[in-house]
Structures are given as structure tokens and as C-alpha cells.
N, C-alpha and C positions, 0 to 999 in steps of 0.2 A: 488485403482489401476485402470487405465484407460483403458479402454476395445477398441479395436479396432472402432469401430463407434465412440465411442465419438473422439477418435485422427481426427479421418477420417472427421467428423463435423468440429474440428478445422481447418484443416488445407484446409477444402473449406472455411473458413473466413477470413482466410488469404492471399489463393490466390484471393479471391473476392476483395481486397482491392488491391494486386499487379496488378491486370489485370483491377482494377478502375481506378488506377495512385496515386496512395500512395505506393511509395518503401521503405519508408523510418520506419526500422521495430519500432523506437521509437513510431514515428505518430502512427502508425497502432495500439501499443497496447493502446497509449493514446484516442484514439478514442474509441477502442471495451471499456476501462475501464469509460469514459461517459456513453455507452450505458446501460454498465452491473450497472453502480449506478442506469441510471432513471428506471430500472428496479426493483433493490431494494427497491427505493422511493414507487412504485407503490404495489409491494409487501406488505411493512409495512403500506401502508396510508391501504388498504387489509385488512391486520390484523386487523387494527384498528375498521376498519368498521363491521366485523364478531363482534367485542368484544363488541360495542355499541348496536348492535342487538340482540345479547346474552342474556346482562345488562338492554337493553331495558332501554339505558338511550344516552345522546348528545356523541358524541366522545370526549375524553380526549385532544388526538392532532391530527388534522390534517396535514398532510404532503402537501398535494394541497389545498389549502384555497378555502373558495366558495367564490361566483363571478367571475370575468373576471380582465382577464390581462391591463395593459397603452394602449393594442391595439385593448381590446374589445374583445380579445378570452376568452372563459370559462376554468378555472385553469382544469377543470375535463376533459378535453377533452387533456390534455398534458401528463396526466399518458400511459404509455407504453401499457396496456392492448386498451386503446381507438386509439393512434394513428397508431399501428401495423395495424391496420384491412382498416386505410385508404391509398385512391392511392397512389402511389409514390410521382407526383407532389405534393400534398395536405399535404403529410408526411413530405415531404421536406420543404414547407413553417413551417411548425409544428414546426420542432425540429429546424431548422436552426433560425427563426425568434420569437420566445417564450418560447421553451424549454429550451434553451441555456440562453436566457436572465434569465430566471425562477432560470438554476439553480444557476447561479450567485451572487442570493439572500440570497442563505439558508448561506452563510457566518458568520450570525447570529446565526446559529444554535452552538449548544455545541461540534459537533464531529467534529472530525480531520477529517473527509472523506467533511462534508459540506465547513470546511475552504478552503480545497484545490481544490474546484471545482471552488472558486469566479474567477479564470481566465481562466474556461472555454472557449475553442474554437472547433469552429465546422468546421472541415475542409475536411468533405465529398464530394468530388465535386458534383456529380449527385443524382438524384434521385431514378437512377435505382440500383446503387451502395448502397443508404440505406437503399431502400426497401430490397435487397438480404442479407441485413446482417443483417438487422432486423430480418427476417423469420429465416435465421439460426443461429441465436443465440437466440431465441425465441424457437427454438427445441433442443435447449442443456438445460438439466436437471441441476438445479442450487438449488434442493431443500435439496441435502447432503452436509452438511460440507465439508467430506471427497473428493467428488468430484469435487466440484465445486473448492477449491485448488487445486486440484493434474488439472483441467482444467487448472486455471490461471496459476499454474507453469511451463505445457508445451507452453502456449504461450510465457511465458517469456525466455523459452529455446531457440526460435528463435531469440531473439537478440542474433545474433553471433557477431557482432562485437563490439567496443570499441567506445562510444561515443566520442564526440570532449573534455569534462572536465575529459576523462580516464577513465568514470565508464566501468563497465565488470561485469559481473556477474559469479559471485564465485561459481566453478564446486559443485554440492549439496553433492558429498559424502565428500567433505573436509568441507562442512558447519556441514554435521550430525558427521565427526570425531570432529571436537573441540569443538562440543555442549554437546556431549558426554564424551569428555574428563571432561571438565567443571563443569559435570555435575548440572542444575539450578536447584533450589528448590523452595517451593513454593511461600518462603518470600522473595525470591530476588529481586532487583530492575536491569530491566540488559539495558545497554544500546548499539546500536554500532551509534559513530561518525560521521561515514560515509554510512549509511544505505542504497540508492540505492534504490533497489526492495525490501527491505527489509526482504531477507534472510535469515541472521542470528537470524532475531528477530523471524522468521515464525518458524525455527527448534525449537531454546529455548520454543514456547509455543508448540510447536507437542511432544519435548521430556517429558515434564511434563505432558501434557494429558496423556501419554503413560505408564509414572513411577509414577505420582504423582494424579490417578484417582481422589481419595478420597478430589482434593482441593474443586471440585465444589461442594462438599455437604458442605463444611462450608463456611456462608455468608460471611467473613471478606476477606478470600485467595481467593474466588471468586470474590467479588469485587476489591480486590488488581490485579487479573491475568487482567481484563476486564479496568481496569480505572487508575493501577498507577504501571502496572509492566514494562511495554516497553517503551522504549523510543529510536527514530530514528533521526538522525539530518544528514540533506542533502542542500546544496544551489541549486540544480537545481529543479526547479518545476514540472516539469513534470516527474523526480522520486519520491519528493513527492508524490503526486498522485497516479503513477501505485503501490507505499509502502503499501498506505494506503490502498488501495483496496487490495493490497495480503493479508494483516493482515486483512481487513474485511472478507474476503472468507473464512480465516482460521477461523473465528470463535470469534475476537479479538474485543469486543465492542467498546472501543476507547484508542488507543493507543496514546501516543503522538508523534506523526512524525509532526518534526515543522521544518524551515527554519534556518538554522544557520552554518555557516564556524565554524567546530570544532578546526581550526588554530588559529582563531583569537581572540582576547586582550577580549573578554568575556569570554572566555570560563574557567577561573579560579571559576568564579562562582556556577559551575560546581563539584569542587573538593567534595570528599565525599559522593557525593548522589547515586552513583551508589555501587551494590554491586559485578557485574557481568559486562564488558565489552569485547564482541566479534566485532571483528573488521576485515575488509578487504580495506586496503585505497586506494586511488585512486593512481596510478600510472605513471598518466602522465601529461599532463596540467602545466603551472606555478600560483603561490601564487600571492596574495596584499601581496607582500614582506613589505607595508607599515603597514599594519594591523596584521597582523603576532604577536604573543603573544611572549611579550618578554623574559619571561623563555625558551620557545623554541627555540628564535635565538641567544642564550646563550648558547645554546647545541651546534647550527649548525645553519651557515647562509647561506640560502639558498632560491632562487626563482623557486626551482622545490620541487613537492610537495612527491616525494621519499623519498629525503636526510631529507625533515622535518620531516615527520612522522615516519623514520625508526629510528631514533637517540636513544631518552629513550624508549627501549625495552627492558624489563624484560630479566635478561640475564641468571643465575643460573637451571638448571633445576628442583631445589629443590620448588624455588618461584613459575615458570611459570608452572609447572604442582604439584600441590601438592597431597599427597597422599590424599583419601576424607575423614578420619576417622580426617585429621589433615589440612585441605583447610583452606585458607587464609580465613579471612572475605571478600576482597574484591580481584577478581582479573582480568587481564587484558591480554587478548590473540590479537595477532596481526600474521596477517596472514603472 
């Protein structure tokens, strides 16, 4: 539960962005979600370093490599703890000119949080504007699960309007009724299509924390919740992104949120692997009517993305909500 100051914190980093000249509420979260990864990075490279000290042996991984960067600056001086403390000007050369390049690299890395930063961009104008939002988001507590979600979820509450591809984000108490309806378990595999901010997949793993404590004492459901239970599919990139960071905050080691039109002519390859799919689609925008999967325009031909996605919907009340004693193996909720 978010306490008055913490809202009160958000929402000075928000107006610090609208009164920098970033109106644009997408921008704004794709930017604070940069800052709050190179803060993670720094966080874990951290860890690291306590655990080698400990061990009294070399690090296992490092997260900022020693030496220096293509332009001669030292990797160690681009973690968030070293560049917070320098001027604005000098901060700004920092993140804008090696930071940004820096994170672009970790694409290499195995998480879905490194893939989607490889097209990082830094679109802070000033200096005086990343200094202010460094310092305060550097004073918002990020060391609770609990909070540091329920943080990113009130920022994501300010996108109020409807992006240009129709995303919108799906009001929470209708995410927690049909998650609840649904109810996930621990062996499920659950995916949504059209993932966004990734939502629906943030409730399914809060509702199992919630009901299904005992997963995380056995390794097998624990690794299954962390590496092969979610799965998000979005084409616009910069939902990737702010996805994968909500499901980081929540606690979600790596989820797969990967790049893909759930319309189109791959998506058959697909059938099967899920055991759970909650879903809210986009509702506005037009299709690649040419790409368009052609069991679907067999249902219904169509270049708006409504008519496509609303067609084969579970229609029996029997199928689409079943009793839990007697639940489908697999099933499919659409909003």
C-alpha cells in the first residue's frame, strides 16, 4: 500500500518531466523505466561485490566490466551510485554519451529486461531536468517488492489516454476479477497476446504469491514461476520495455515478453503451449490485413483490429468460466 509521500515523490517526477518538456506520458515512463534498470544494474553489480568480499574470492559476474569504454571513460564510473553524486553538466555527458551506449550492449545478456533496452534512447533534454529526477527517484525506496510495484503501477495509472496502436490499460479491478475468476496455479503456463504493461500477467503472479505461498519453497515451481511461466507478446517496443520492468519490480526473474503480432500467420505455432490465456486487445488501430493469419480471416475479414480479435470467443458460459473443482486444462478469457 502506498503511503502518502511515496504518491507525493511520484508525482514530483512527473511533474519534473512535464515542466522539463516531456508531455508525452508514454516518454516520461520510458525514461523514469531507463533510469530505474541502470539503478538495478548497479544494485546487482553491488551484490555482487558484498558476495566476493564475503567469499574472499574474484566476482562471479560482473555487470560493469573493468576498464573503460570506445571513449575512454571507466565502466565503474557509469553505475548510478558514481554518476548521481556528479554535476549536472558532467551527469549529462555521463548517461547521454556512455550510459546509454553501455546499455545497449547488455542485448547479449540472457534477460528479457537486457534485450529490450538494446534500443535505448535518451531523450532528457537538460541537465538540470536529470539531475532532479535522478535525486528523486534515488529517494524513493525501491528495496520492497511489494513497493516498488505498487510504485511502478501508480505511474503507469497516469497514462490516461490511448496510445496511437489503441493500447489502454485495462482498469486493475477488472484485471484482479478475471484473474480470480481464472484462478492460476502453480503449473500453469499463462500467456496474454497482447500484453501492453503487462498487467494481466503482474495479477496472475501477485495472485499465486497470495494463494499459492508454498511454490517458492520447491525448486522446480520456483523456477517454473521465474523462467517459464509468463509469457507477454506486444509489437510496440516501448511496451515491451515498460512490461518487462513491471514484471521485474514484481519480483518476476525473467519472464518472456518478446516482439510478435499475435494476428499474424506465426502465430499457429503457438497452439497448445499455453495453459491459461488472459487477454485484453487492442481496440483500435488497423491490421497487415496481408499478414493476418488465415484461420482468422476465415472467421472474419477484416482490417480493423476489433472485428479480428473479437470473432472466436469462447461463447457457452459453461466453457468460459468453469466450475474450479472441474476447469478446463486450458483456457482463454478475453476481455
Amino acid at each position: 500500500m502506498l503511503t502518502g509521500d511515496l504518491k507525493s515523490k511520484i508525482d514530483q517526477i512527473w511533474n519534473a518531466f512535464w515542466s522539463g518538456g516531456i508531455a508525452n506520458p508514454i516518454e516520461v515512463i520510458e525514461q523514469i523505466t531507463y533510469l530505474l534498470f541502470l539503478r538495478r544494474l548497479d544494485d546487482l553489480h553491488t551484490l555482487e561485490e558484498n558476495k566476493a568480499t564475503r567469499l574472499k574470492k574474484p566476482m562471479e559476474r560482473r555487470i560493469f566490466p573493468e576498464g573503460a569504454d570506445s571513449r575512454g571513460r571507466a565502466y565503474d564510473t557509469l553505475r548510478w551510485s558514481r554518476f548521481k553524486n556528479e554535476a549536472p553538466s558532467e551527469m549529462f555527458v555521463i548517461v547521454g554519451e556512455h550510459v546509454f551506449p553501455f546499455l545497449r550492449t547488455l542485448g547479449s545478456d540472457d534477460s528479457t529486461y537486457a534485450h529490450h533496452m538494446k534500443d535505448a534512447r535518451f531523450t532528457i533534454p537538460t541537465p538540470a531536468l536529470l539531475a532532479k529526477v535522478v535525486d528523486l527517484l534515488d529517494a524513493v525506496p525501491m528495496d520492497n517488492r511489494d513497493t516498488k510495484g505498487d510504485l511502478y503501477e501508480y505511474m503507469l495509472g497516469k497514462i490516461a489516454s490511448a496510445g496511437q496502436n489503441g493500447q489502454f490499460r485495462t482498469p486493475r479491478h477488472i484485471i484482479q476479477l478475471m484473474v480470480e475468476m481464472t484462478a492460476p496455479t502453480p503449473t500453469d503456463t499463462i500467456c496474454d497476446p497482447a500484453s501492453g504493461t503487462c498487467g494481466f500477467l503482474v495479477a496472475a503472479g501477485e495472485y499465486l504469491r497470495e494463494a499459492h505461498p508454498a511454490l517458492f519453497h520447491d525448486a522446480k515451481l520456483n523456477q517454473h514461476f521465474n523462467h517459464g511461466m509468463f509469457h507477454g507478446y506486444d509489437f510496440d517496443n516501448t511496451m515491451l520495455r515498460i512490461g518487462s520492468m513491471n514484471m521485474m519490480l514484481h519480483g518476476v526473474d525473467n519472464p518472456a515478453i518478446t516482439y510478435r503480432d499475435s494476428l499474424g500467420q506465426e502465430h499457429g505455432a503457438e497452439e497448445g503451449r499455453y495453459s491459461l490465456v488472459l487477454a485484453n486487445p487492442p481496440f483500435a488501430g488497423s491490421l497487415d490485413y496481408e499478414n493476418v493469419a488465415k484461420d482468422l480471416l476465415q472467421t472474419v475479414k477484416t482490417k480493423k483490429d476489433r472485428a479480428a480479435v473479437s470473432g472466436p470467443v469462447p461463447a457457452p458460459a459453461q466453457t468460459r468460466w468453469p466450475r474450479r473443482r472441474h476447469r478446463a486444462r486450458r483456457r482463454v478469457v478475453w476481455l
